[in-house]
C-alpha positions as CSV (number, residue, x, y, z in Angstrom):
1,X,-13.4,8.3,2.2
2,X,-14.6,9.7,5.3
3,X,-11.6,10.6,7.7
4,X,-9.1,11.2,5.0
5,X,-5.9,10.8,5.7
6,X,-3.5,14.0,5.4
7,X,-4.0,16.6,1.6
8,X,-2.5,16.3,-1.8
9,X,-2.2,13.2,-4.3
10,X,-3.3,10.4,-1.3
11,X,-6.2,12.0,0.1
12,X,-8.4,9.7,-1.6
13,X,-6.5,6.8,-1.3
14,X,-8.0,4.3,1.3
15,X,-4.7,2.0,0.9
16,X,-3.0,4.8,2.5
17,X,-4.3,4.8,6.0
18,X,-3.6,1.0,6.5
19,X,0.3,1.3,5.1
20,X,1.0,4.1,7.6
21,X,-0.5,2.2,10.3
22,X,1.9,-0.5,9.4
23,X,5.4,2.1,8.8
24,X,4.4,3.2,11.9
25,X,4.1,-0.2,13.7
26,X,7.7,-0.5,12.1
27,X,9.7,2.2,14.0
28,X,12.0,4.0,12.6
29,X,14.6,1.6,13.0
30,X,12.9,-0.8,10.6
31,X,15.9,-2.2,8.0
32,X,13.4,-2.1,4.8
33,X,14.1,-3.6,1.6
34,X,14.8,-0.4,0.1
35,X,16.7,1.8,1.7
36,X,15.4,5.1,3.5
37,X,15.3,8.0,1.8
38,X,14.2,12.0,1.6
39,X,11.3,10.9,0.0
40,X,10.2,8.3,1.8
41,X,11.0,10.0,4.9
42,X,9.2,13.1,3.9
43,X,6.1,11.6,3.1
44,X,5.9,9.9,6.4
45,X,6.5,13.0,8.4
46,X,3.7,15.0,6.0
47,X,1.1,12.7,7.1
48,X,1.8,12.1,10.5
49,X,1.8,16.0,10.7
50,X,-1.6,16.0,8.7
51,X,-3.0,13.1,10.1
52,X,-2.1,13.6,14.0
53,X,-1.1,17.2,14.7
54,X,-2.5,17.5,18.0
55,X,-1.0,14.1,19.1
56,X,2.4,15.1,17.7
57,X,2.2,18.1,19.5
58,X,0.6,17.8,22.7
59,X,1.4,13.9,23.7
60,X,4.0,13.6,26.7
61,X,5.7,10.6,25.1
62,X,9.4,9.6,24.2
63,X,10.9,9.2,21.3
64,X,10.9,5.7,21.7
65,X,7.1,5.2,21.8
66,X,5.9,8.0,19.8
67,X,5.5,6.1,17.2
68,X,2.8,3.6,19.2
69,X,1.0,6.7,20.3
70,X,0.6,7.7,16.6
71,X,-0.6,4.1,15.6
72,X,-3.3,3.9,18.7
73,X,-4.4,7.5,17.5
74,X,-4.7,6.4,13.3
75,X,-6.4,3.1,14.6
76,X,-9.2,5.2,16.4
77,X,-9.9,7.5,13.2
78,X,-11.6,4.6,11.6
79,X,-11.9,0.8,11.5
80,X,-8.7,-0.9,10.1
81,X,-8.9,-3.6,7.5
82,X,-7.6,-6.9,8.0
83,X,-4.9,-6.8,5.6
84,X,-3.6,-3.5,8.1
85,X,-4.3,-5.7,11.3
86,X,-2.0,-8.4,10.8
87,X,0.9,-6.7,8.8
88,X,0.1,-4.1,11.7
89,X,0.8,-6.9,14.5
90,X,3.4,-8.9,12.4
91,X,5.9,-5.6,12.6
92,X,5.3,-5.4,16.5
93,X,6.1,-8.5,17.4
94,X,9.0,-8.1,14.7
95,X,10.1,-4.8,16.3
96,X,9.9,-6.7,19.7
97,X,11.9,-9.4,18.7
98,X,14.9,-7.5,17.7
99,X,15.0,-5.3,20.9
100,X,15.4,-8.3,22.9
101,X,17.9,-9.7,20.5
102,X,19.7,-6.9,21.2
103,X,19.1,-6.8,25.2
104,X,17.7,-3.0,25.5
105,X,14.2,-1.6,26.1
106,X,13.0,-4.7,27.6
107,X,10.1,-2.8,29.1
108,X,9.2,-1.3,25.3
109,X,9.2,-4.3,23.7
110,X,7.3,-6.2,26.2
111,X,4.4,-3.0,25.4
112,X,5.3,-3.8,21.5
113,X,4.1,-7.4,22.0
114,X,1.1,-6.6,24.6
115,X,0.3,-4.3,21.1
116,X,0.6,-6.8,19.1
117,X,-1.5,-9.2,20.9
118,X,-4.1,-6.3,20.5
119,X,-4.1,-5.9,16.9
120,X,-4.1,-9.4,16.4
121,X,-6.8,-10.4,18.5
122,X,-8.5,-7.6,16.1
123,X,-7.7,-9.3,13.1
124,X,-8.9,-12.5,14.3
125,X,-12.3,-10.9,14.6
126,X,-12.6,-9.3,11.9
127,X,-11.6,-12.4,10.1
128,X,-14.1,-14.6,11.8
129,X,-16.7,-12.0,10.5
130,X,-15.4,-11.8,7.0
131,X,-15.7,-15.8,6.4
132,X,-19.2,-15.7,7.5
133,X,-19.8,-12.8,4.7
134,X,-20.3,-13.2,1.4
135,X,-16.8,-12.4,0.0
136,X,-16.8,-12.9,-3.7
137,X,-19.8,-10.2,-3.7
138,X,-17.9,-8.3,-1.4
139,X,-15.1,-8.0,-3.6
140,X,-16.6,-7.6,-6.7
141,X,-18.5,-4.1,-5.7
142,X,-14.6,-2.8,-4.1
143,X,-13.4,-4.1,-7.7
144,X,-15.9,-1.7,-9.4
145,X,-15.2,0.8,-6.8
146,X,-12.0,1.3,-7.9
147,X,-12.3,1.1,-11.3
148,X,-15.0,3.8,-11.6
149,X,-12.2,5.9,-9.8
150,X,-9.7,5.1,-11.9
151,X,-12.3,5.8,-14.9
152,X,-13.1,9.0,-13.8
153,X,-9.3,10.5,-12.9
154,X,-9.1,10.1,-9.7
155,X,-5.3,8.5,-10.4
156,X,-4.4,10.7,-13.4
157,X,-1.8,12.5,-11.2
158,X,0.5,9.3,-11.7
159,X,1.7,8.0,-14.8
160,X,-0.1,5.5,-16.8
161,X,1.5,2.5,-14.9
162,X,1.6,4.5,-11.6
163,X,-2.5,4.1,-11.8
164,X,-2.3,1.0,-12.5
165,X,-0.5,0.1,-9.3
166,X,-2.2,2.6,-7.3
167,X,-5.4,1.0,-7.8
168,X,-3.9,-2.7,-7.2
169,X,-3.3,-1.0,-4.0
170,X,-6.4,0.0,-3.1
171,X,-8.1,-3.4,-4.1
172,X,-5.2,-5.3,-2.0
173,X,-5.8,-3.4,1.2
174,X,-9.6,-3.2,0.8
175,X,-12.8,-5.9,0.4
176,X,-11.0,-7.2,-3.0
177,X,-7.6,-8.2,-1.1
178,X,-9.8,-9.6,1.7
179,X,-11.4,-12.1,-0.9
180,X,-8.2,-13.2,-2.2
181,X,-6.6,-14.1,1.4
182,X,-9.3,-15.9,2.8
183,X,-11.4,-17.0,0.1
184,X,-11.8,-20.0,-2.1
185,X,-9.1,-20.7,-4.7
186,X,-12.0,-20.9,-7.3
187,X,-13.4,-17.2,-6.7
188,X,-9.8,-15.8,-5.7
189,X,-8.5,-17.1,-9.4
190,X,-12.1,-15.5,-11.2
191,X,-11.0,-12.5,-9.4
192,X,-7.5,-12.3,-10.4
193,X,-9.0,-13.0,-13.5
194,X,-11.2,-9.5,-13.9
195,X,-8.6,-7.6,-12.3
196,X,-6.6,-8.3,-15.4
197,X,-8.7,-7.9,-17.6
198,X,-10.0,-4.9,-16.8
199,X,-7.0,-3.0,-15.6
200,X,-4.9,-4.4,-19.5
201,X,-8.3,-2.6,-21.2
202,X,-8.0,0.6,-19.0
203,X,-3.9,1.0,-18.5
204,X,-3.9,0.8,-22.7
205,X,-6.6,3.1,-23.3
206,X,-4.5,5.6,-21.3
207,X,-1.9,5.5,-24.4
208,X,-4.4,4.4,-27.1
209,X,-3.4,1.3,-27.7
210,X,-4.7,-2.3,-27.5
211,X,-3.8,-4.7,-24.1
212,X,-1.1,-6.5,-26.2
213,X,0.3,-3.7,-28.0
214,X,4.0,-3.2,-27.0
215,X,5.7,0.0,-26.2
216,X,9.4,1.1,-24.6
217,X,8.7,1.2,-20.9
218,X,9.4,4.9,-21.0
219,X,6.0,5.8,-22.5
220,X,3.9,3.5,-19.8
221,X,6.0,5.3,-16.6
222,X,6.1,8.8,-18.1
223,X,3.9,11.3,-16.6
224,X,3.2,14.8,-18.2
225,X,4.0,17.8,-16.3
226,X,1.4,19.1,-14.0
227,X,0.7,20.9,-10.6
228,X,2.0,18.7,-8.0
229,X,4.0,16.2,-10.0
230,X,6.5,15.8,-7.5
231,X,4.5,15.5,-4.7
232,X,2.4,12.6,-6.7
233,X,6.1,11.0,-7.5
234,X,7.0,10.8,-3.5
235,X,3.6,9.6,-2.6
236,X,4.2,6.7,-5.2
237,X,7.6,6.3,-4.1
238,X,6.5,5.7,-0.5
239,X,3.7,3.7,-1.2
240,X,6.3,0.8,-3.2
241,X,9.0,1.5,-0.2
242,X,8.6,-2.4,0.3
243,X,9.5,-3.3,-3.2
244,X,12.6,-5.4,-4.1
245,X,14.4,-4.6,-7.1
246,X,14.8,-8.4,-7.7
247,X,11.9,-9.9,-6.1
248,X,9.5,-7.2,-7.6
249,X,11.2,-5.5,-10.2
250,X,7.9,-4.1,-12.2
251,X,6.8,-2.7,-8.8
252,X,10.0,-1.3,-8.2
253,X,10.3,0.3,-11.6
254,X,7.1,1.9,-11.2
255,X,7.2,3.5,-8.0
256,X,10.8,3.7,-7.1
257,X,11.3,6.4,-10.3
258,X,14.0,8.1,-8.4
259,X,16.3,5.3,-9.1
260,X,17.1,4.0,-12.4
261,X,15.2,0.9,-13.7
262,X,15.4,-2.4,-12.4
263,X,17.2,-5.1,-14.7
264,X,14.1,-7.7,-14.4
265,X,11.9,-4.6,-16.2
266,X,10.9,-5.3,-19.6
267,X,12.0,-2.5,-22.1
268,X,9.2,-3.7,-24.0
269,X,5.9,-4.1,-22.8
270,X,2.3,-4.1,-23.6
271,X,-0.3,-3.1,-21.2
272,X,-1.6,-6.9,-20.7
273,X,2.4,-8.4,-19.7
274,X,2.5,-5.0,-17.5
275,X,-0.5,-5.9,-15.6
276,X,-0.1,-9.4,-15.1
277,X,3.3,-8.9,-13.7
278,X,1.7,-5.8,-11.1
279,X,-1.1,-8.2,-10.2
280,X,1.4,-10.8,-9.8
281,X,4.1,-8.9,-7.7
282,X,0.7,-6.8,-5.5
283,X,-1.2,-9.4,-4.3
284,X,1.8,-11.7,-3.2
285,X,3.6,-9.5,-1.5
């Protein structure tokens, strides 16, 4: 990916540049579903210190709209995806909302929702374009995409599930989760259709096993020690920071390893009941 985003175990991730657009679009006075944390907070800072350096440094901003200067500066590396558009504009005019709930900043959040109008305006475009393209086709070569690089290693620094999610990730902020949003409901259910397939075939060849063979969910999350393993654990963790516990507990489970399991996980699994609940819990987020 040209432009990527920051060094370490999401350097080839392309999900990774739209979910920072929309953390940052968040503030850091975002309530999220899970609550803050070292990790979480740590990643962040790494790749806005990667990412932005010179903008972090040098910008004569307050604390109150650095994080809008960061977000302008990300959107300018590279063409956002519509999936990062909207969610991008949908926490401005959040953000906005609650400072005039709470009758301070009126100035700041009126530049939150004259941002907002931006990126939404942006998405609009790009959505226009998207209908007129060929979507299904367009999705199909992201789907291989990804699962050439999961094929080749590129995820091995996560845990069997961890790939798995990682590269529902990259299909739901890329070309693939395009198709599903806007496309017909026959191609979006052939899609979810392959997805599952071929992510049950791949996540059980990881442990040699077949898609419906069951094992404790210890041996799908466990990843073998390595160079880096606890950087690759926060990156995951920050990347399923908007996972419920209840609403998503398979999501949860898998990225949220600091914590102990969620109750709604199944102790026993095989790779297809895994996957269906991933692809269930990515792409309705």
């Amino acid at each position: 990916m040209n432009g990527s985003p920051g060094e370490g175990p999401g350097r080839d991730l392309r999900a990774l540049r739209g979910r920072l657009m929309v953390d940052l679009a968040k503030g850091t006075e975002e309530e999220r579903h899970c609550r803050p944390n070292a990790q979480h907070q740590a990643v962040r800072e790494r790749l806005q210190k990667s990412l932005l350096p010179v903008v972090v440094q040098a910008a004569d901003v307050t604390q109150e709209t650095v994080e809008l200067t960061l977000l302008e500066s990300l959107t300018r590396q590279g063409p956002p995806g519509h999936l990062a558009l909207s969610l991008t504009a949908q926490a401005l005019i959040r953000r906005s909302q609650r400072l005039n709930e709470r009758g301070v900043s009126a100035a700041f959040a009126q530049q939150l929702e004259v941002t907002a109008g931006q990126y939404r305006h942006s998405a609009a475009r790009l959505e226009s374009q998207l209908r007129q393209s060929d979507l299904p086709a367009m999705a199909q070569r992201h789907f291989g995409e990804v699962m050439t690089h999961w094929k080749r290693g590129a995820f091995n620094g996560w845990s069997p599930a961890g790939r798995c999610y990682v590269a529902l990730e990259e299909l739901r902020w890329g070309a693939f989760g395009d198709a599903l949003r806007l496309g017909e409901a026959q191609a979006k259910d052939a899609l979810l259709a392959s997805v599952c397939d071929e992510a049950a075939n791949r996540l059980a060849q990881s442990v040699n096993a077949s898609p419906h063979t069951r094992h404790f969910y210890q041996q799908w999350m466990h990843t073998p020690p390595q160079p880096g393993l606890l950087a690759h654990k926060d990156m995951l963790c920050w990347l399923g920071a908007e996972y419920d516990s209840e609403r998503q507990p398979v999501s949860w489970s898998v990225t949220q390893t600091w914590q102990s399991v969620s109750l709604g996980m199944p102790r026993l699994c095989s790779a297809r009941r895994l996957v269906n609940a991933l692809v269930e819990e990515v792409f309705l987020l």
